[in-house]
C-alpha positions as a Python dict, from the first residue, in 0.01 Angstrom:
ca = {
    (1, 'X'): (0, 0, 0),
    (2, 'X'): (-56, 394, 33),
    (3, 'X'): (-224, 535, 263),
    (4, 'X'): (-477, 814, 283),
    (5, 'X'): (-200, 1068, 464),
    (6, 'X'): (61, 945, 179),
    (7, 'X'): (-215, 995, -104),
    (8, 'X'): (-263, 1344, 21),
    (9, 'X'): (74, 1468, 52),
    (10, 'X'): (134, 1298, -282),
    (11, 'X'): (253, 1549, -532),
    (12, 'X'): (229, 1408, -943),
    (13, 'X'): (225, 1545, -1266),
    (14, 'X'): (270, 1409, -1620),
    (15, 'X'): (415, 1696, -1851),
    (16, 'X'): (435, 1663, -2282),
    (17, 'X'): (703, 1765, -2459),
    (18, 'X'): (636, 2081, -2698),
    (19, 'X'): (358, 2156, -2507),
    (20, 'X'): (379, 2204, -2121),
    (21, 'X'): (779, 2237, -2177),
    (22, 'X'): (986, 2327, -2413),
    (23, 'X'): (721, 2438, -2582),
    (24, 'X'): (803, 2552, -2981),
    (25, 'X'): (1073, 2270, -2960),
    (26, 'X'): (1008, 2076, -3293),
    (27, 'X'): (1153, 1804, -3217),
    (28, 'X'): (1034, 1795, -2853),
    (29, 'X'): (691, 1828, -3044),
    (30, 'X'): (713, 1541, -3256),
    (31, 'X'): (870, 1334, -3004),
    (32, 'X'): (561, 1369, -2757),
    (33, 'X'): (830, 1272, -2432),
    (34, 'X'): (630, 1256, -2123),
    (35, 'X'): (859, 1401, -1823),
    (36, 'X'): (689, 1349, -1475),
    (37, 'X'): (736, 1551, -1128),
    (38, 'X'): (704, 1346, -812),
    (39, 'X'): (703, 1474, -473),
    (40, 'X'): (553, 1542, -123),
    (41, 'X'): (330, 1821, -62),
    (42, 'X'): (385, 1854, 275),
    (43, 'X'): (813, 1890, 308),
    (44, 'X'): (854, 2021, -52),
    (45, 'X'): (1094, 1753, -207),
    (46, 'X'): (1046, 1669, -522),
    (47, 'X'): (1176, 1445, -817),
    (48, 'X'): (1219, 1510, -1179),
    (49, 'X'): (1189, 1192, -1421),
    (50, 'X'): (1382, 1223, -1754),
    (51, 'X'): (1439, 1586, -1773),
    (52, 'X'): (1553, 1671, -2139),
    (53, 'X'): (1463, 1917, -2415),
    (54, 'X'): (1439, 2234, -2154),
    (55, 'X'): (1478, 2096, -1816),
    (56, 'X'): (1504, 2453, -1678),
    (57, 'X'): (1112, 2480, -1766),
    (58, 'X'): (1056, 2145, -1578),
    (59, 'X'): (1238, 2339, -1218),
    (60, 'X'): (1043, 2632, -1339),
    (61, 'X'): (724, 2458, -1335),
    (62, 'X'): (770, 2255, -950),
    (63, 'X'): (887, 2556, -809),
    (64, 'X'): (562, 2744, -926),
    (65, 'X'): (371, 2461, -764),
    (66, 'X'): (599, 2552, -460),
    (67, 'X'): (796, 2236, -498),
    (68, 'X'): (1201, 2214, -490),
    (69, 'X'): (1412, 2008, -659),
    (70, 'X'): (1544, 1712, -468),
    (71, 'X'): (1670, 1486, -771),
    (72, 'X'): (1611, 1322, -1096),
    (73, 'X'): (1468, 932, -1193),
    (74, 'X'): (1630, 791, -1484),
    (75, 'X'): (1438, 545, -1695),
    (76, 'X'): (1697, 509, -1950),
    (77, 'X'): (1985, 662, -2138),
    (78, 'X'): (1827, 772, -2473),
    (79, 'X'): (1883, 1155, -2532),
    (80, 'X'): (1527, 1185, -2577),
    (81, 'X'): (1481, 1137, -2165),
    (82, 'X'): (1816, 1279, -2047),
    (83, 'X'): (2001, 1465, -2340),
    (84, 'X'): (2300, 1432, -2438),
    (85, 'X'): (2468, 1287, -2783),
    (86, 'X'): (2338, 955, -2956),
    (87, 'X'): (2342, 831, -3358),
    (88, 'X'): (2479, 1195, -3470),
    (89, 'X'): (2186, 1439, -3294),
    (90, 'X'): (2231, 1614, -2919),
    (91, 'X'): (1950, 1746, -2731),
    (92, 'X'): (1961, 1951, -2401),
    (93, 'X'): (1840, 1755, -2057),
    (94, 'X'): (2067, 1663, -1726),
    (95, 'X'): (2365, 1861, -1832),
    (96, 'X'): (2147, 2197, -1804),
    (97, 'X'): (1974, 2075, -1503),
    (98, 'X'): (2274, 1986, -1339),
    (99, 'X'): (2456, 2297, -1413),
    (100, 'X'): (2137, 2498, -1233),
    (101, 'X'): (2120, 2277, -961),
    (102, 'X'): (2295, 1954, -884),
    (103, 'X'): (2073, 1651, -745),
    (104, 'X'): (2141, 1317, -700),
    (105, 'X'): (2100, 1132, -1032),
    (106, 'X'): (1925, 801, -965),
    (107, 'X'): (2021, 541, -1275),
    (108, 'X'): (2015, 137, -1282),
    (109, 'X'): (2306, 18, -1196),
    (110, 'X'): (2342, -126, -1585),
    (111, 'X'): (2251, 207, -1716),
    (112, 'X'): (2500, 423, -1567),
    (113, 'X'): (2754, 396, -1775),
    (114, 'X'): (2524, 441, -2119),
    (115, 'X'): (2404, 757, -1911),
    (116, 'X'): (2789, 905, -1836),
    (117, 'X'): (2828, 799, -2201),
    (118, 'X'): (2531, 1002, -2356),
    (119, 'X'): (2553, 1269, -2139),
    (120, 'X'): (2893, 1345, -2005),
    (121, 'X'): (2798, 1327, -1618),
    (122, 'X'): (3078, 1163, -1431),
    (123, 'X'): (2986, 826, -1331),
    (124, 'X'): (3078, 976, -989),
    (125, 'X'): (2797, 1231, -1005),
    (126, 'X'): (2521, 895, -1102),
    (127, 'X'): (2348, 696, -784),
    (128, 'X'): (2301, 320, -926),
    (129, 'X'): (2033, 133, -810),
    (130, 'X'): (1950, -231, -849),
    (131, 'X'): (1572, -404, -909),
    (132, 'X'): (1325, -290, -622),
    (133, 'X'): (1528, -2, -421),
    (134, 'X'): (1337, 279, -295),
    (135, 'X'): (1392, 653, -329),
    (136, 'X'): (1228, 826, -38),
    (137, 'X'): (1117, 1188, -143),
    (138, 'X'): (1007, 1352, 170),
    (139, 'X'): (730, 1068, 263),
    (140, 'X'): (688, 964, -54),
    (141, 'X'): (814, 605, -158),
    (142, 'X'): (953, 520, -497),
    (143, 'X'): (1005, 177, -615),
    (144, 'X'): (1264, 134, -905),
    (145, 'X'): (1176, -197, -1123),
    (146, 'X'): (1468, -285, -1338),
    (147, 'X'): (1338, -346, -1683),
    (148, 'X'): (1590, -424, -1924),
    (149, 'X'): (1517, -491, -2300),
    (150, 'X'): (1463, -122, -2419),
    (151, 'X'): (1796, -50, -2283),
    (152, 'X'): (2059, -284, -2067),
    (153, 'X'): (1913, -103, -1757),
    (154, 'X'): (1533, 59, -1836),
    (155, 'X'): (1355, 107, -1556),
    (156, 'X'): (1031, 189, -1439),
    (157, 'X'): (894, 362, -1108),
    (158, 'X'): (617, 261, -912),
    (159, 'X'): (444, 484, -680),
    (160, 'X'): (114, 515, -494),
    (161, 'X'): (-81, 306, -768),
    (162, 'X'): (68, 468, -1094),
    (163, 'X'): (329, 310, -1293),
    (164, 'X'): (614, 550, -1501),
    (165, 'X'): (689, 272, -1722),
    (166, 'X'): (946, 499, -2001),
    (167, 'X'): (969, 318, -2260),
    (168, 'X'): (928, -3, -2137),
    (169, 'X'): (576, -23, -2193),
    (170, 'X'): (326, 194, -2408),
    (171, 'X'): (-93, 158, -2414),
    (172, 'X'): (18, 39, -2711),
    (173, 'X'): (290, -126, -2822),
    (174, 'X'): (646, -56, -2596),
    (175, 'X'): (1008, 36, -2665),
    (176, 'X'): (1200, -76, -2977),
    (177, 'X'): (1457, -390, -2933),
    (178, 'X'): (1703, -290, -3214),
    (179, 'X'): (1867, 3, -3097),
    (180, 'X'): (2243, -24, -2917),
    (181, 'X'): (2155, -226, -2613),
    (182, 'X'): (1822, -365, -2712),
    (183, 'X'): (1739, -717, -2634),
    (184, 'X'): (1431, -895, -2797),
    (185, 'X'): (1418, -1181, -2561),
    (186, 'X'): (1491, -933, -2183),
    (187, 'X'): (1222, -717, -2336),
    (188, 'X'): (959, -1023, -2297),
    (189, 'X'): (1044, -1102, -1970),
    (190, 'X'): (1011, -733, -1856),
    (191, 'X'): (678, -702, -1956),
    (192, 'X'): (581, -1015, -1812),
    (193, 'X'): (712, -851, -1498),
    (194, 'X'): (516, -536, -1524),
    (195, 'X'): (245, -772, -1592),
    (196, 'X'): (212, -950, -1278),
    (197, 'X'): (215, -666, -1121),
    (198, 'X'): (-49, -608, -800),
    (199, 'X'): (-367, -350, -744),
    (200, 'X'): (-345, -293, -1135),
    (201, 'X'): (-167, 28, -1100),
    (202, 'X'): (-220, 319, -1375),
    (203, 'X'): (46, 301, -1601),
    (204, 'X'): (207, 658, -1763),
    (205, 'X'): (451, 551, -2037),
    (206, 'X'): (748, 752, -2158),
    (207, 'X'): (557, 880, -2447),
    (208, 'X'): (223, 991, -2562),
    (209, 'X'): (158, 738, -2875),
    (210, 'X'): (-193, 661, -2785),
    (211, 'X'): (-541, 807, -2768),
    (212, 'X'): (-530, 842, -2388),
    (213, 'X'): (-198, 955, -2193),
    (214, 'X'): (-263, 694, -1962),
    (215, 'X'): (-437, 382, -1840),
    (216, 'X'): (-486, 109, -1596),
    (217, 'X'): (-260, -158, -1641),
    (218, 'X'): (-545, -404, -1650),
    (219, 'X'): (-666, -209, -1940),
    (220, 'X'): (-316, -180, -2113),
    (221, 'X'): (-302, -602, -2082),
    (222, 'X'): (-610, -648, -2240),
    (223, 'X'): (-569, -455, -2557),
    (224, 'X'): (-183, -421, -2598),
    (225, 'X'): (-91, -626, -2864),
    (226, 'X'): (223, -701, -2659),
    (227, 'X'): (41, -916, -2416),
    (228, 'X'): (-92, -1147, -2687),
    (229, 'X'): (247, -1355, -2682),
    (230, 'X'): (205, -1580, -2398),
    (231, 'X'): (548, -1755, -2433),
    (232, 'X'): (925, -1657, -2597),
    (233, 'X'): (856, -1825, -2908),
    (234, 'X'): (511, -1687, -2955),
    (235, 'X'): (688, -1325, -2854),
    (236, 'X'): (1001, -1365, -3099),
    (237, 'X'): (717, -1407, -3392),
    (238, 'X'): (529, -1132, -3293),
    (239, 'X'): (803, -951, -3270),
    (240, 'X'): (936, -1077, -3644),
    (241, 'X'): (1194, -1295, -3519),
}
């Protein structure tokens, strides 16, 4: 549970792709990415989550807010969040970042190697992180939830009542199954997880697909057609097998 001294120190933004970076970007326009900055007010640190497109406008933007950059949250591999090469296109993201300023990289411990993969970092230069580890960013607490079905190693971040769920989970819908990685029956169980989560936390997804850019996760289970499935089989149909 926050408390009042963490909620005020608390430093969050959600960014859109094409528009509060990267701006012009067609493809960063049509893909509607959300990027987020978390960090405290108070000593300055601050986190990047998937940085891609023009991260440099991302470092430009915290520092404005007279924020540094202490390190980057991965919620999963796809060059759309990190950059890098994937099914024949390349898009800027942690390469750029990392040749400006190098951070800790904080991955799932089964992402890390999709990440080196799509992006070139060593595996050397990647922290791994299993299912509930914190990332302290000055006072600041981040959990990481390990939410695999997207990707072998999606995650999400939870922090001060908000929810970065990636591409995990949408206000509507969530992440596609089919892609290299993807796992029907993993992506159930995930949201089932993110489901029973406590104090009904505001979920920010990975992308703006919605009317709203965000919304209480009570909200999301109640009119989400992805909460309809209350069992595997019921899920596998709704998901066409």
């Amino acid at each position: 549970m926050a408390t009042s001294e963490t909620q005020d120190r608390l430093y969050f933004r959600q960014l859109l792709s094409g528009r509060d970076y990267a701006a012009g970007d067609m493809i960063a326009n049509q893909m509607r990415n959300f990027a987020y900055l978390i960090g405290d007010r108070q000593s300055g640190d601050c986190v990047v989550v998937d940085p891609a497109y023009a991260a440099g406008d991302l470092v430009d933007i915290l520092e404005g807010d007279g924020m540094h950059l202490s390190g980057v949250l991965v919620t999963h591999h796809h060059p759309d969040h990190v950059g890098g090469t994937m099914m024949g296109f390349t898009l800027a993201g942690l390469a750029e970042l990392m040749d400006r300023q190098s951070v800790p990289i904080h991955v799932n411990t089964h992402e890390a190697q999709w990440v080196s993969r799509t992006t070139e970092i060593p595996m050397s230069e990647l922290t791994a992180h299993e299912h509930g580890d914190k990332v302290a960013v000055g006072a600041v607490e981040i959990e990481l939830l390990h939410t695999p079905g997207h990707t072998p190693g999606s995650q999400c971040f939870l922090v001060d009542g908000r929810l970065v769920a990636g591409d995990t989970l949408f206000l509507e819908g969530c992440g596609r199954t089919d892609f290299p990685g993807g796992d029907v029956n993993e992506m159930f169980r995930s949201l089932q997880q993110l489901a029973a989560l406590s104090g009904d936390p505001t979920v920010f997804p990975g992308h703006w697909y919605s009317a709203e850019p965000s919304a209480p996760l009570e909200e999301v289970k109640r009119t989400n057609y992805v909460y309809r499935a209350s069992n595997l089989d019921q899920w596998r149909m709704l998901m066409g097998g």
